[in-house]
N, C-alpha and C positions, 0 to 999 in steps of 0.2 A: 504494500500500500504506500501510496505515494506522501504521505501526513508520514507516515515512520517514518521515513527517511527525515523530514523536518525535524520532528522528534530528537530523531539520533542528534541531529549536526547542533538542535538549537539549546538542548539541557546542558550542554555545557558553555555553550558561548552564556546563555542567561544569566546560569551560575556563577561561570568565572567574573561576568561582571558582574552581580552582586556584593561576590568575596570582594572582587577587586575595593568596590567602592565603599564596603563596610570597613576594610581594611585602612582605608583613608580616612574612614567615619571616628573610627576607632583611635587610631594616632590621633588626631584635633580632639578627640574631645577625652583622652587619657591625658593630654598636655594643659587642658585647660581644666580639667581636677587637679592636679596637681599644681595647677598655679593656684585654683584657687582653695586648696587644702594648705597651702603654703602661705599664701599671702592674704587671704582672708579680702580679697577687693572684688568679690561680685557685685555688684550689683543690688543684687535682690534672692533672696535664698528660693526662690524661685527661677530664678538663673541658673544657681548651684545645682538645684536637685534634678530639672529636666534635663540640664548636661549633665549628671552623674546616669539618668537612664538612658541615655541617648550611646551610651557608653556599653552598658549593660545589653542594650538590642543589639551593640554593633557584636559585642563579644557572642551574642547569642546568634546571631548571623551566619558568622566566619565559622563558628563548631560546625552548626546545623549543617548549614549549605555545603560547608565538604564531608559529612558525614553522607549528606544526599548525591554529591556528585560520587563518590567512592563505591555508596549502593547502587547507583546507577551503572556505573562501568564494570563491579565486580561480581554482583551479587541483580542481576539485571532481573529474575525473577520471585526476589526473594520477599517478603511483606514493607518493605523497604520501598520499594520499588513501586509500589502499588502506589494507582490512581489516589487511594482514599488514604494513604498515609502521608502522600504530598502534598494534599487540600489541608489535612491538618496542620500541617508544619508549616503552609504558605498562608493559611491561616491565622493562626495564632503570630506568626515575623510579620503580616498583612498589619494586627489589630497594632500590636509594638510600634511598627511604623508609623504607622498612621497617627499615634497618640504621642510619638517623641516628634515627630514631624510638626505635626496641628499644635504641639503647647511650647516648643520651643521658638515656634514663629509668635504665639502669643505672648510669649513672655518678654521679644526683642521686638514689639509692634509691630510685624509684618515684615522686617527688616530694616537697616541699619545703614545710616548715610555716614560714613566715616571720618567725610569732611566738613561735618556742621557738626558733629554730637562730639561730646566730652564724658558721657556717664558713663559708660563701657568702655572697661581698659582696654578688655582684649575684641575690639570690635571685627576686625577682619576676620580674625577665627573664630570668631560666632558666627557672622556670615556664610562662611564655609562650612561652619559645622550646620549651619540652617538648609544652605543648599543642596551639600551632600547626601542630608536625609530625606528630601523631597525626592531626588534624582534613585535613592534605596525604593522612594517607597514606590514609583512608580515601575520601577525594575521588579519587584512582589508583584504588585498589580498584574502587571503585564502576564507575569509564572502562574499567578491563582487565574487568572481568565484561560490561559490557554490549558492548563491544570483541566478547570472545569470543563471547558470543550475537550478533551481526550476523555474524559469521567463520562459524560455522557454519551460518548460515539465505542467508549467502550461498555456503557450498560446498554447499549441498543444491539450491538454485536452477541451481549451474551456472559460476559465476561463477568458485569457488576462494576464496583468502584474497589474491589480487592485485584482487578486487573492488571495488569503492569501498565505502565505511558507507553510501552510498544509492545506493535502482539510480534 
């Protein structure tokens, strides 16, 4: 079927960028706990704590998603593998995104002009770490939609959603 072969080529391109860019997520916003575990200058402890979860998605990202890519290429028929285990897992990094995304732009008004504002020390790297997570979560997005159309063209084939992303 001509969808496998997409399948095959695009679980990993998706994944690698996801790792890729939770991996960048992760660096900004481990650097930016630490400055502000150090130097105590947020902002607003609302600042602090949505980068501290933003941190938390990204580490929870980077395990997942190569524990996924790994059952994908190693283990291609194993419960891993199945439709209904990667809804759950794109799922749940989906709801994460969405909530370090949505409350970290809340807490920086939408975003951050660099060159008028003074109240945020580390304004460029909240920006990034705003950006990054938007550009994550749309990368899930994109995994859970195509997720679910395979879920469904494999419960119409017969399969269920314990089917594997390729027959």
């Amino acid at each position: 079927m001509a969808f496998d072969n997409h399948v095959r080529r695009g679980h990993p391109i998706v994944f690698s960028l996801i790792i890729f860019f939770s991996i960048i997520e992760l660096a900004i916003s481990a650097w930016l706990t630490s400055r502000f575990d150090a130097n105590h200058n947020y902002f607003s402890v609302d600042e602090r704590d949505r980068t501290r979860f933003l941190l938390f998605a990204s580490i929870w990202t980077v395990v997942f998603s190569a524990l996924y890519m790994f059952f994908f290429f190693f283990l291609p028929s194993g419960i891993f593998s199945s439709v209904a285990s990667h809804i759950l897992f794109l799922s749940i990094t989906w709801i994460f995104w969405t909530a370090g995304a949505a409350s970290i732009t809340a807490a920086l008004g939408g975003g951050l002009n660099c060159t008028t504002q003074n109240i945020f020390v580390y304004c460029g790297q909240l920006n990034a770490l705003e950006g990054f997570a938007w550009v994550i979560w749309i990368l899930v997005t994109f995994a859970i939609l195509v997720t679910i159309f395979r879920g469904i063209t494999a419960a119409r084939r017969g399969d269920g959603m314990r089917g594997p992303l390729i027959a």
